[in-house]
C-alpha positions as CSV (number, residue, x, y, z in Angstrom):
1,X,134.3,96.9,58.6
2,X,131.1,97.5,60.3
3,X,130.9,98.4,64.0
4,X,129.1,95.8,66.3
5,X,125.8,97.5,68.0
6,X,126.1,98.1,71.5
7,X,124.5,95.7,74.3
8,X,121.9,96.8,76.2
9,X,124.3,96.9,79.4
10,X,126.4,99.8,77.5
11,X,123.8,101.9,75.5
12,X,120.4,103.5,76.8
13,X,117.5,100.7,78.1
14,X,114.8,101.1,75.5
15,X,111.8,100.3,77.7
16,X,107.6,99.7,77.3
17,X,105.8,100.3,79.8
18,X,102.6,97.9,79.8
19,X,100.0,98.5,82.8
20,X,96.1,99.3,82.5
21,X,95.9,102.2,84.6
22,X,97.3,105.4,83.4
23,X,97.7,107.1,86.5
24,X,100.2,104.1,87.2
25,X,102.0,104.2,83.8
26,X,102.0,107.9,84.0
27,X,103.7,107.8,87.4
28,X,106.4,105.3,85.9
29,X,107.1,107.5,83.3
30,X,107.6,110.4,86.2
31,X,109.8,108.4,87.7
32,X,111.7,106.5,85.0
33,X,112.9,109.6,83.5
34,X,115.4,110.4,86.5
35,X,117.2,107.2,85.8
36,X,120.3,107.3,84.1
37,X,120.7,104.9,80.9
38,X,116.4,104.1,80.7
39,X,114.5,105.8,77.9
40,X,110.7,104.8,77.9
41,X,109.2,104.4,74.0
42,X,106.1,103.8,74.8
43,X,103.0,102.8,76.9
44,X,100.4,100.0,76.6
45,X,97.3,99.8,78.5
46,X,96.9,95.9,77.5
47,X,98.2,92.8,76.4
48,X,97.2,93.2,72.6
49,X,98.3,96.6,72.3
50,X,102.1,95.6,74.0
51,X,102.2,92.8,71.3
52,X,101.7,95.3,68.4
53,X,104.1,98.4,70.4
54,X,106.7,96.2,70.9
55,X,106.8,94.7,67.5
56,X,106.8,98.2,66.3
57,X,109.5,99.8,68.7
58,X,111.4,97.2,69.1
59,X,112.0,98.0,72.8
60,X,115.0,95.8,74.8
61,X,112.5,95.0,78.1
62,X,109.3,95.3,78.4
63,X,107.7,96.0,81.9
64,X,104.9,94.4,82.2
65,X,101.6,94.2,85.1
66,X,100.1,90.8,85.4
67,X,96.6,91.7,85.9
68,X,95.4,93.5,83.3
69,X,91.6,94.4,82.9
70,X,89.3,92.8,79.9
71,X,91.1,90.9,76.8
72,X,94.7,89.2,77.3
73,X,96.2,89.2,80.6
74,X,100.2,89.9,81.7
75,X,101.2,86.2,81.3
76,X,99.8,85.5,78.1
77,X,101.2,88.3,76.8
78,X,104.8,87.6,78.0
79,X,104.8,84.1,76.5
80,X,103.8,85.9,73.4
81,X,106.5,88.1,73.6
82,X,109.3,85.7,74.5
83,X,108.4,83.1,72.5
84,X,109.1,83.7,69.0
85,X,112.4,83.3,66.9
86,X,114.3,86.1,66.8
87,X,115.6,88.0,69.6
88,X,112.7,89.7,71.2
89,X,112.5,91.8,74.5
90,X,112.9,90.9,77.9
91,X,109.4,90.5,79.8
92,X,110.3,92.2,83.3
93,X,106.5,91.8,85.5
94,X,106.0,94.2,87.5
95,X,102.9,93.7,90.2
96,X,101.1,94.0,93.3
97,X,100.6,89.4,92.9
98,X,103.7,87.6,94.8
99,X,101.4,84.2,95.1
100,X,103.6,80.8,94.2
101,X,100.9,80.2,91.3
102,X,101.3,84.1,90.1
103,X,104.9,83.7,90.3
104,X,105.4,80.2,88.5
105,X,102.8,81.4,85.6
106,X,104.7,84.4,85.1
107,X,108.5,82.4,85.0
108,X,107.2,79.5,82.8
109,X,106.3,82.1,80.2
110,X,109.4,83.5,80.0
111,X,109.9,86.7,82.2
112,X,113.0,87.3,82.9
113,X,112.2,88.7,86.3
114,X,109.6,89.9,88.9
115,X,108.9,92.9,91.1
116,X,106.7,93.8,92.9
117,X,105.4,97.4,93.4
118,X,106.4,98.5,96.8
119,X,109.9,98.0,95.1
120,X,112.2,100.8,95.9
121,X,113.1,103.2,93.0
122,X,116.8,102.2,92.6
123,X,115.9,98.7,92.9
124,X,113.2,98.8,90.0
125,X,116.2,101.0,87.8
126,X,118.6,98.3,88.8
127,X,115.7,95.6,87.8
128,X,115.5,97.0,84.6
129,X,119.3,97.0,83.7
130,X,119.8,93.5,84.7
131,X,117.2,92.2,82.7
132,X,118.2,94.3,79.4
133,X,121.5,92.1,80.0
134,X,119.4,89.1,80.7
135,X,120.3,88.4,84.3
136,X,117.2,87.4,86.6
137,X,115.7,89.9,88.5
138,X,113.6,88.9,91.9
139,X,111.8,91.0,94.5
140,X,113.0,90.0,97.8
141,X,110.4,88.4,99.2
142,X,109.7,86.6,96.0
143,X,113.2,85.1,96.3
144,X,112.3,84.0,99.5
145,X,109.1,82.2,98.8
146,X,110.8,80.2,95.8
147,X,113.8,79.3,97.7
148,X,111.2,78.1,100.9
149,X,109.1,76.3,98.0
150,X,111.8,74.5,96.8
151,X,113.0,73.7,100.3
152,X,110.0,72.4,101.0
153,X,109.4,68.6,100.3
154,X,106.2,68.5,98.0
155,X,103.6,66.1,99.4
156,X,103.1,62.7,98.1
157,X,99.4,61.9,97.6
158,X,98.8,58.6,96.2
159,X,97.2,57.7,93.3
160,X,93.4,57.5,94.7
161,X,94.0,60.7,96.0
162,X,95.1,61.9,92.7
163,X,92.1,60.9,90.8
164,X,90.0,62.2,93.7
165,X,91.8,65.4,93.5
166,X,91.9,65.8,89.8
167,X,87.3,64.9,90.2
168,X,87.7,67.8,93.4
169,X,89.5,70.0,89.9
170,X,86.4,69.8,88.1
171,X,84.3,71.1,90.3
172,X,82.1,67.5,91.4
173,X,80.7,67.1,95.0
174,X,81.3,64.3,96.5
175,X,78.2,62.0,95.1
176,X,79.7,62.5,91.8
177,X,82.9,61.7,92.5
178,X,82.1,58.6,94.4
179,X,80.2,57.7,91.3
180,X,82.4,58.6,89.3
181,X,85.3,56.4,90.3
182,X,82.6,53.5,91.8
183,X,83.6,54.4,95.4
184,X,81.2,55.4,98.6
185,X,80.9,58.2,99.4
186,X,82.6,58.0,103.2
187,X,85.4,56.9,101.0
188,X,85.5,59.9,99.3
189,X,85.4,62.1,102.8
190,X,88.3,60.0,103.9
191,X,90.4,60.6,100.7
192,X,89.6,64.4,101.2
193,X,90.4,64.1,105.0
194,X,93.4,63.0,104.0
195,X,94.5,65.1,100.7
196,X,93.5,68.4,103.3
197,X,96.1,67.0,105.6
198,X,98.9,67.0,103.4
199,X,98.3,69.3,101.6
200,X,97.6,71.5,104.2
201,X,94.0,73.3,103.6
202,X,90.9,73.2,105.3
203,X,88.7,73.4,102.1
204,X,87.8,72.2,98.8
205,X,88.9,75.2,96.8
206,X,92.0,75.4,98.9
207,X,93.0,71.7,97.8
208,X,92.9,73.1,94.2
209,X,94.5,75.8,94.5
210,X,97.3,74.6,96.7
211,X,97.4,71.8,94.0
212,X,97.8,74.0,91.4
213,X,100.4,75.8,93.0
214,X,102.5,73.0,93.5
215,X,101.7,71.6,90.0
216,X,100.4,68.2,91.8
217,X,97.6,68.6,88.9
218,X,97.7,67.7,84.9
């Protein structure tokens, strides 16, 4: 009878660094290798070359920087990692981004948790286990700025403001959207008026962004 493998929780962490700066990944590495039960196997300095380490090494979480410079970025990446059939690693991100959009992106991808860098040592080792045993693993202050999103009631534009906001998306001024939905163009400055109000942003690229953030947009 064969033995069963051991679970992540009991045997050493087999873990991949992923982060474009080496000084950074070097100074994981420092610091990874005074934790009990974590063995780093390797280090990628982008999204691609995580993708073809981890499908080589097989390790059980992958720690992985959002913002990486030039070709695939951190998210893509972990939905590329989590997503396929068989039982590939953990995605644990690991950044200096705690924005509601950088957070969202990140969960919707598949990452089992998210840290940010000013992290404490112990808490990043701890981090690491929990996700190797896929529990969730949340910065503090990310944890609070979920739970105060989801707290929060989200706004209720109606549908004009939708269609104006989803013109403001594209990037058209206010002629064009007025056009563009055969409105005037005061109209259009009230909608905005209004959509700034509830939303809760004094400009145009606020709107979007603050839309995006709270997924008001397709």
């Amino acid at each position: 009878m064969s033995t069963p493998e051991p679970s992540p929780s009991e045997s050493c962490v087999r873990l991949l660094l992923c982060d474009d700066h080496a000084v950074v990944r070097a100074g994981l590495r420092a610091l990874l290798a005074s934790a009990d039960g974590i063995e780093v196997v390797g280090e990628a300095g982008s999204g691609e070359e995580a993708l073809a380490m981890a499908a080589r090494l097989r390790p059980d979480v992958v720690l992985m920087d959002l913002q990486l410079d030039g070709g695939m970025d951190g998210v893509t990446a972990t939905r590329h990692l989590t997503s396929g059939t068989g039982a590939g690693p953990r995605v644990l991100v690991l950044t200096m981004f705690d924005t509601d959009a950088d957070v969202t992106r990140a969960v919707e991808a598949g990452a089992t948790g998210y840290l940010l860098k000013a992290e404490q040592p112990e808490e990043l080792f701890t981090a690491i286990r929990n996700a190797a045993s896929g529990r969730t693993a949340l910065s503090a202050p990310v944890a609070d700025r979920l739970l105060t999103r989801l707290r929060s009631p989200r706004p209720t534009l109606s549908p004009r403001e939708h269609e104006i906001l989803g013109q403001l998306a594209r990037g058209l001024g206010n002629r064009e959207i007025a056009r563009a939905l055969f409105i005037s163009e005061a109209t259009v400055k009230t909608h905005l008026g209004r959509i700034y109000g509830k939303l809760g942003v004094e400009t145009r690229s606020g709107a979007v962004a603050a839309a995006k953030e709270r997924r008001l947009l397709p």
